[in-house]
C-alpha positions in Angstrom: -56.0 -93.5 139.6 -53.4 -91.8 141.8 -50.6 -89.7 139.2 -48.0 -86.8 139.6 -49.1 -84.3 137.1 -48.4 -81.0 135.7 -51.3 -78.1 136.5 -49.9 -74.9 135.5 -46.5 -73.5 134.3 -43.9 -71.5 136.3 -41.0 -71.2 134.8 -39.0 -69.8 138.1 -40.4 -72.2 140.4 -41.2 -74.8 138.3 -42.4 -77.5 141.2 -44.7 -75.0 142.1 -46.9 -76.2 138.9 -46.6 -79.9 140.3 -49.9 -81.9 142.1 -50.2 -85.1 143.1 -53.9 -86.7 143.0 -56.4 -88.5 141.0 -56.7 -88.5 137.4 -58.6 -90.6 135.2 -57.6 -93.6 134.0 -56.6 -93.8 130.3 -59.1 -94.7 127.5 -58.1 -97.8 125.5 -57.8 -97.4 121.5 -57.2 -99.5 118.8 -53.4 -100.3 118.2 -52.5 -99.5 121.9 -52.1 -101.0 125.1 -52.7 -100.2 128.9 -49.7 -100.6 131.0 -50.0 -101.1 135.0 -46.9 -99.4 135.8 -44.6 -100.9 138.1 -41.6 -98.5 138.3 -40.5 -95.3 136.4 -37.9 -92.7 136.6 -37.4 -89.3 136.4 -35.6 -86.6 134.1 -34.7 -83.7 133.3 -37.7 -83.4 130.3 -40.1 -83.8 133.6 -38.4 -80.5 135.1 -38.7 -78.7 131.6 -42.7 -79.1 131.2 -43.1 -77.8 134.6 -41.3 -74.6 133.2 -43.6 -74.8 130.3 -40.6 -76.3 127.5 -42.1 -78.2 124.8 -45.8 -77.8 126.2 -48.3 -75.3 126.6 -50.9 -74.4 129.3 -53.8 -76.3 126.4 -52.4 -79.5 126.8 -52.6 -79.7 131.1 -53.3 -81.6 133.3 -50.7 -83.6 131.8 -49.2 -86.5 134.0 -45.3 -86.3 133.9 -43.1 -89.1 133.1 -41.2 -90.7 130.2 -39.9 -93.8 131.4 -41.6 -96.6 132.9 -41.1 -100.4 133.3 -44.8 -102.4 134.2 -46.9 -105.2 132.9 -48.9 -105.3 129.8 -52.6 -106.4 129.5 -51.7 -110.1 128.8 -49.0 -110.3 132.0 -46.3 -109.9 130.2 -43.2 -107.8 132.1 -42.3 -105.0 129.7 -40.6 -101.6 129.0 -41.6 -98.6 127.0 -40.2 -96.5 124.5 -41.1 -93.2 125.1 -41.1 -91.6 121.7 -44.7 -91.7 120.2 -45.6 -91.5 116.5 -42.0 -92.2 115.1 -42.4 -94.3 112.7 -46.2 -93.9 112.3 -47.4 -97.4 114.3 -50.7 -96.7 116.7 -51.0 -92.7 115.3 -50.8 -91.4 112.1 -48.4 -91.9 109.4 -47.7 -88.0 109.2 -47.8 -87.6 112.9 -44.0 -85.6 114.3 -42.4 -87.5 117.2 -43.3 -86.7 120.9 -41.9 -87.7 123.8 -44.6 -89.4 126.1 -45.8 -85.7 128.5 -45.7 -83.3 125.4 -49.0 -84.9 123.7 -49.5 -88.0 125.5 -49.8 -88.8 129.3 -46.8 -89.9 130.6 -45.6 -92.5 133.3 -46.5 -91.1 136.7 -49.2 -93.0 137.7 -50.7 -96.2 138.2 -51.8 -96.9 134.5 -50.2 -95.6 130.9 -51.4 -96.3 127.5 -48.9 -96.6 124.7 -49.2 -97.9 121.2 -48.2 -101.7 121.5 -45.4 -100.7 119.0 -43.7 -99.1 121.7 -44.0 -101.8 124.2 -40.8 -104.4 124.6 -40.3 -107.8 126.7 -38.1 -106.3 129.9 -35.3 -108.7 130.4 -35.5 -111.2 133.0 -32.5 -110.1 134.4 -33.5 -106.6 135.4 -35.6 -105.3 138.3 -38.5 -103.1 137.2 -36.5 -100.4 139.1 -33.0 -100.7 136.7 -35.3 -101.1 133.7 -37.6 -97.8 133.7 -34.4 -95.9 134.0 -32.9 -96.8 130.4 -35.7 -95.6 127.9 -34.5 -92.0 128.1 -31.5 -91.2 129.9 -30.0 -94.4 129.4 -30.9 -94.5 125.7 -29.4 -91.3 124.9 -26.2 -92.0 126.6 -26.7 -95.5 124.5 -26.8 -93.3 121.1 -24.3 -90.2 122.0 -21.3 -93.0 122.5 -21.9 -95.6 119.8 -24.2 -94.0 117.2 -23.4 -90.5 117.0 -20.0 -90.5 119.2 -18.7 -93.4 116.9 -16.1 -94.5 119.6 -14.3 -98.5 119.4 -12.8 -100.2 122.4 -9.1 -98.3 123.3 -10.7 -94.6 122.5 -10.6 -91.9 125.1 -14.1 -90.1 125.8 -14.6 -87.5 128.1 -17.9 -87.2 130.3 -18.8 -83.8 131.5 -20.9 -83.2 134.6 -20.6 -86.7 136.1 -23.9 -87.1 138.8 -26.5 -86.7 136.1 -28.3 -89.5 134.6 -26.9 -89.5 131.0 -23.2 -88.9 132.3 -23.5 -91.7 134.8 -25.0 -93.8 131.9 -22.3 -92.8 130.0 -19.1 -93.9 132.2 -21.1 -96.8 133.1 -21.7 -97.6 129.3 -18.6 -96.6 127.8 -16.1 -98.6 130.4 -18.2 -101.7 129.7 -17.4 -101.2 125.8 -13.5 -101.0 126.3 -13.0 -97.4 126.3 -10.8 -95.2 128.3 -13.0 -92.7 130.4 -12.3 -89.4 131.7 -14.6 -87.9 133.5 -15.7 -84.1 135.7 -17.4 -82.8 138.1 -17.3 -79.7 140.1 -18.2 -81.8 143.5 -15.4 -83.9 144.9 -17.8 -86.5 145.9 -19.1 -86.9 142.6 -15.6 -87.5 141.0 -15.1 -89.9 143.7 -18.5 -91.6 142.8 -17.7 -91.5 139.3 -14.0 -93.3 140.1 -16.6 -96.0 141.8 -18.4 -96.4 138.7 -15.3 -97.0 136.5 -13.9 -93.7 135.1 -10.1 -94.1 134.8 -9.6 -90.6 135.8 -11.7 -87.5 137.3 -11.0 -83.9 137.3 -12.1 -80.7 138.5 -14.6 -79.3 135.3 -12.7 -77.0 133.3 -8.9 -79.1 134.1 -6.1 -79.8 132.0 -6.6 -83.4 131.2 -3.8 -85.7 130.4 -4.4 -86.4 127.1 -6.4 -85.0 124.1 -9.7 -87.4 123.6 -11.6 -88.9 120.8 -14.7 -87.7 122.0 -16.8 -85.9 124.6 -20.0 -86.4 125.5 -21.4 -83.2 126.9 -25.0 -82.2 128.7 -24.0 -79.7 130.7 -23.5 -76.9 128.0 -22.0 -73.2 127.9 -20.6 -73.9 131.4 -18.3 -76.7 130.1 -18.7 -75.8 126.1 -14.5 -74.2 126.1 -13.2 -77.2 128.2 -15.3 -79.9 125.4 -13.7 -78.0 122.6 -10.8 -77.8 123.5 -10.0 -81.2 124.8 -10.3 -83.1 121.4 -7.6 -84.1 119.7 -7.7 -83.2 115.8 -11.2 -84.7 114.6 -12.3 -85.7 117.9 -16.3 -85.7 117.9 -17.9 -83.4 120.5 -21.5 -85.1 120.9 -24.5 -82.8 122.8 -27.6 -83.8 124.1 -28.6 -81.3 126.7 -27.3 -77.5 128.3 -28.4 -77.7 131.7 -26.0 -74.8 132.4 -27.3 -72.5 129.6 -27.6 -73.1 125.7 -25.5 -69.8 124.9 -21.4 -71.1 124.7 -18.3 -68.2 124.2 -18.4 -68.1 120.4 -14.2 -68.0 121.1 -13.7 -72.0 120.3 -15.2 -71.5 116.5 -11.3 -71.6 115.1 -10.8 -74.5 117.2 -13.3 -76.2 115.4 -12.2 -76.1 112.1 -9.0 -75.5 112.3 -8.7 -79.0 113.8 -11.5 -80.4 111.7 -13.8 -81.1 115.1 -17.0 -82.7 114.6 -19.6 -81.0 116.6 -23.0 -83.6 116.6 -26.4 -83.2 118.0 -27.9 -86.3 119.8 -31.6 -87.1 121.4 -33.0 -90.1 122.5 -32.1 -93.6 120.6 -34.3 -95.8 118.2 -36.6 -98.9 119.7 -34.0 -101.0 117.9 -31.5 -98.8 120.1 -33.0 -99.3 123.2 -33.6 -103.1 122.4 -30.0 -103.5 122.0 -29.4 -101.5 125.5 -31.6 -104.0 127.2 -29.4 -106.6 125.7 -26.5 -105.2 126.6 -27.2 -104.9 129.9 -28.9 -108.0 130.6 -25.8 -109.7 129.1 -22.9 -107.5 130.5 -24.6 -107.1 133.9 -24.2 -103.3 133.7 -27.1 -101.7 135.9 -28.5 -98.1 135.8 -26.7 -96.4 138.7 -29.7 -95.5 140.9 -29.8 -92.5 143.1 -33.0 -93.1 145.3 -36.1 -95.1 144.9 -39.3 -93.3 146.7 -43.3 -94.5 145.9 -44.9 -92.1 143.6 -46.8 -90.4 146.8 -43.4 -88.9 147.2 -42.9 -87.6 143.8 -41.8 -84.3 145.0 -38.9 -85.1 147.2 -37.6 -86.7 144.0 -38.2 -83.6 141.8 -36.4 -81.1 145.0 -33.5 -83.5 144.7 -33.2 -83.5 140.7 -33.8 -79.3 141.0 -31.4 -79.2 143.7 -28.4 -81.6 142.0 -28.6 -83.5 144.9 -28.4 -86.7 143.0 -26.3 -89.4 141.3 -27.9 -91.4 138.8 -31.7 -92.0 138.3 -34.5 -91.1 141.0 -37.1 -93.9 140.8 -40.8 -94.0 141.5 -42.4 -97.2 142.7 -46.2 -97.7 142.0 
């Protein structure tokens, strides 16, 4: 079957380590299912195992991919959830959580096999396309603002780095719920895109915003760590799931923290019972994944020279 898969590591030019080409099909096993993929998206996670994060040389060829949206074996339309052996169902009961790539195969390719614990019904009301973006990116925007972000209609949240996948999820998400949304970007088309999307306000990153927030969700890291800190109000919850820009922040904001009693909370992912209530939200709401570009998988590597480039806003799609 035709896949985009990683070969070899290079952690400087990571698409270097990217082929496209056969690989076999997957071998069925007891407590899992084969899914014809229809649709899946990319992330950031697929950038990282190029560069060798999470994974080693042992474990390739490994076929990129978390997300994906396709048909099981009995014709049902479904979605997957991408972490494997969480709560022990088609592996073993002692097995850590993976992400689909870092053990298993992932999504990029015409077939995956998943333990049917992971598999859910896809909504009628989404395309393939809008549903294989919302397992990862999606998901842990999902979490950062109602689980771990604990945020009610009428808060303020600020979103950092609007253009990537969980900040777009996350001014998408968060206006649908009733919340004020600030949002920044250091590309004045992106602040204008975010505006589009329904973000009350957009800045340049690193501006004096109007008010003090009750949360911020941040992915970008040390680049925007100062301007997070320091734009809570007294308690305000500063939720991370990602450092794009570095993972080493000014140590200078540590007073800030508990002087003013911050929270500071680390957020991955979501739950199947997290991503089952995304689905519903969705398909309820009509909030849709904002979707950047949709190429078939032969043209996986456009999609990855956009995602290493920024070029994007919102999810980069591969059709099968």
């Amino acid at each position: 079957m035709f896949a985009a898969y990683a070969a070899r590591i290079d952690r400087d030019q990571p698409l270097n380590g990217l082929e496209l080409g056969e690989r076999p099909e997957p071998e069925a096993r007891p407590g899992w299912t084969t899914v014809t993929v229809r649709a899946a998206s990319l992330n950031h996670h697929d950038l990282w195992s190029l560069r060798g994060v999470g994974i080693t040389e042992e474990s390739f060829p490994m076929i990129l991919g978390c997300d994906a949206a396709g048909v099981d074996e009995d014709g049902n339309e479904v979605v997957l959830h991408s972490v494997i052996g969480e709560s022990g169902h088609g592996v073993g009961p002692k097995e850590r959580p993976t992400i689909l790539t870092e053990r298993y195969q992932g999504t990029f390719a015409e077939k995956v096999t998943v333990p049917v614990w992971n598999v859910l019904p896809k909504p009628k009301e989404l395309s393939f396309e809008e549903a294989a973006c919302l397992p990862t990116a999606w998901l842990t925007a999902y979490r950062m603002l109602f689980t771990n972000g604990g945020v009610r209609p009428g808060d303020t949240v600020l979103v950092q780095g609007a253009g990537g996948g969980v900040a777009t999820a996350a001014i998408v998400l968060a206006k649908a719920a009733g919340l004020r949304v600030y949002a920044t970007s250091r590309d004045e088309a992106k602040r204008a895109r975010a505006l589009e999307l329904g973000a009350d306000e957009v800045f340049e990153s690193g501006a004096r915003l109007p008010t003090r927030v009750d949360a911020v969700m941040e992915t970008v890291g040390a680049a925007t760590w100062s301007h997070s800190v320091k734009s809570l109000r007294p308690g305000g919850t500063l939720v991370i799931s990602g450092a794009t820009s570095g993972t080493n922040p000014p140590s200078g904001e540590l007073a800030h923290i508990f002087f003013r009693q911050l929270k500071v909370v680390g957020s991955t992912m979501g739950s199947k019972d997290e991503l089952e209530d995304l689905l519903s939200f969705c398909a309820l709401t009509g909030v849709r994944p904002v979707i950047d570009s949709v190429l078939p998988l032969d043209r996986a590597r456009e999609g990855f020279e956009k995602m290493a480039g920024g070029d994007l806003f919102g999810k980069v799609v591969l059709t099968v």
